[in-house]
C-alpha positions as YAML, in Angstrom:
chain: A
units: angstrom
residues:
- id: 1
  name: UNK
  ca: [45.23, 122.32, 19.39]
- id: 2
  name: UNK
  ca: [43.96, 123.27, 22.89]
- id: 3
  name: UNK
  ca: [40.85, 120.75, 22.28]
- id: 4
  name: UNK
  ca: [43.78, 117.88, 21.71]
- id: 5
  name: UNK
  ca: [45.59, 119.00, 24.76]
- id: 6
  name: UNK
  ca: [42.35, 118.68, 26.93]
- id: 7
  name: UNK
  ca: [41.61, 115.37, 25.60]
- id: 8
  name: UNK
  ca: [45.00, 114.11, 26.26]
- id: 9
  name: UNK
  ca: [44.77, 115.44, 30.00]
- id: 10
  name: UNK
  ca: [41.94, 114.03, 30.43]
- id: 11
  name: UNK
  ca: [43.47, 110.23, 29.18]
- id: 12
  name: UNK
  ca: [46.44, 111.13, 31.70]
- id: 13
  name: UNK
  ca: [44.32, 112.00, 34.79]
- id: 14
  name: UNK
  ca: [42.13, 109.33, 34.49]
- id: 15
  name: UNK
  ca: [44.26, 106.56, 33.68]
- id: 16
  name: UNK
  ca: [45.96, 107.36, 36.57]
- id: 17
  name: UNK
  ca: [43.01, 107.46, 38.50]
- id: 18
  name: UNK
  ca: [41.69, 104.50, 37.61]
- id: 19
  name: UNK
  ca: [45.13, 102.90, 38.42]
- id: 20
  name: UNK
  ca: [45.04, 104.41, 41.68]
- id: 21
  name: UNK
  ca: [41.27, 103.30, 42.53]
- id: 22
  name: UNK
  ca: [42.31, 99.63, 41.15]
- id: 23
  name: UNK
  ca: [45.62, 99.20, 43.66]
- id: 24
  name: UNK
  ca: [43.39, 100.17, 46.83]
- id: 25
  name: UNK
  ca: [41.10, 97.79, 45.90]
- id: 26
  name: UNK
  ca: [42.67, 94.89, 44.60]
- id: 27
  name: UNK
  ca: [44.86, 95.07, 47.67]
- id: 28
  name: UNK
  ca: [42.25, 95.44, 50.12]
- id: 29
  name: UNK
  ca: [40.97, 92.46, 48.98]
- id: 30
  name: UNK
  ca: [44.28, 90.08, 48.66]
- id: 31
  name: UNK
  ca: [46.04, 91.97, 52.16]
- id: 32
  name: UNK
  ca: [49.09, 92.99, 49.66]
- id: 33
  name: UNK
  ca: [50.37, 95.74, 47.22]
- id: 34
  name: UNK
  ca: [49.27, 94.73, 44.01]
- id: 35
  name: UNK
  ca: [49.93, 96.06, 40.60]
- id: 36
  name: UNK
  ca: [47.04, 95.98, 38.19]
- id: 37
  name: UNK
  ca: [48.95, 97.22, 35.01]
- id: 38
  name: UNK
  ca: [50.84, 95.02, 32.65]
- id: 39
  name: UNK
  ca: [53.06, 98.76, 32.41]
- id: 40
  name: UNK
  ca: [55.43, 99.94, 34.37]
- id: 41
  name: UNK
  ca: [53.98, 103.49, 34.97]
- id: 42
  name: UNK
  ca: [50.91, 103.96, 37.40]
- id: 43
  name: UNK
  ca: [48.68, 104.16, 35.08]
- id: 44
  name: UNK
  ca: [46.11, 102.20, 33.04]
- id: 45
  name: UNK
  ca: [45.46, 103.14, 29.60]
- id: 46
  name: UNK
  ca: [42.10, 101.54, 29.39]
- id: 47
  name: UNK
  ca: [40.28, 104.21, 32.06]
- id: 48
  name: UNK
  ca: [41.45, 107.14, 30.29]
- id: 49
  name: UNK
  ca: [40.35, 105.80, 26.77]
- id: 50
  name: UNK
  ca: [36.50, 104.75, 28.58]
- id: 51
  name: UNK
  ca: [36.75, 108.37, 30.47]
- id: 52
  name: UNK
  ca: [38.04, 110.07, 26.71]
- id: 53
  name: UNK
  ca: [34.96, 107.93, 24.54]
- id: 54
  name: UNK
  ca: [32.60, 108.77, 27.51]
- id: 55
  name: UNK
  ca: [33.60, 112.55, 27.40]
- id: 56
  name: UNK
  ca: [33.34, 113.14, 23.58]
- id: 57
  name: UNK
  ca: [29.85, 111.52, 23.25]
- id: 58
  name: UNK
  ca: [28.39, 113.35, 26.19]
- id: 59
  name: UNK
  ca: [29.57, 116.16, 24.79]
- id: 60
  name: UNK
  ca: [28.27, 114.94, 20.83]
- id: 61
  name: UNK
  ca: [25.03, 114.25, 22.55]
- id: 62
  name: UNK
  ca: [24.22, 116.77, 24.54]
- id: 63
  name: UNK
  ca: [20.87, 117.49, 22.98]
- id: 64
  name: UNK
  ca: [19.36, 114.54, 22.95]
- id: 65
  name: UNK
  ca: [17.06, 112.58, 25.19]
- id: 66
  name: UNK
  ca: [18.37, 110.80, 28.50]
- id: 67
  name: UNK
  ca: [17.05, 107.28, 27.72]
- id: 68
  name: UNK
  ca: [18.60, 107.82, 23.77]
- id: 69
  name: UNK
  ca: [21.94, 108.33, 25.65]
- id: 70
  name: UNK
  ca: [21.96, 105.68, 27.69]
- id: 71
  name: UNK
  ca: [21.13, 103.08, 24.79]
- id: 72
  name: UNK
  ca: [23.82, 104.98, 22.93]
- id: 73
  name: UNK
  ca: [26.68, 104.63, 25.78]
- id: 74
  name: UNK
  ca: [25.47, 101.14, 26.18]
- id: 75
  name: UNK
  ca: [26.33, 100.47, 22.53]
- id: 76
  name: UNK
  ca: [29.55, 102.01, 21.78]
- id: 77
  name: UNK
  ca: [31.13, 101.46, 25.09]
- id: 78
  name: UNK
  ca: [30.21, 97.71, 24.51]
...
């Protein structure tokens, strides 16, 4: 149960993070406040599932070879 828990605050923090990182930068660039989710919330759900997927197999992988990882994050997150 406490695994679960971590996992879902990590999807929280960084879906709000990336939300956060998005608006400063999408509004640098068009001089206005923009919203980059289609939700109401400030969040985006697709930054905490990448940071959740990214998370588990670092952690399922931990034994094996740098340039095996890579080729394997390059796969699944694809």
């Amino acid at each position: 149960m406490a695994q679960l828990k971590w996992i879902f605050f990590q999807f929280i923090v960084f879906s709000v993070l990336g939300w956060l990182l998005e608006v400063v930068y999408r509004s640098l660039i068009n001089k206005r406040f923009v919203n980059p989710g289609f939700l109401t919330g400030p969040y985006l759900p697709i930054y905490g599932t990448g940071a959740v997927i990214i998370t588990s197999i670092a952690y399922l992988t931990r034994t094996i070879p740098i340039p095996y990882k890579l080729l394997f994050y390059t796969v699944i997150l694809s």
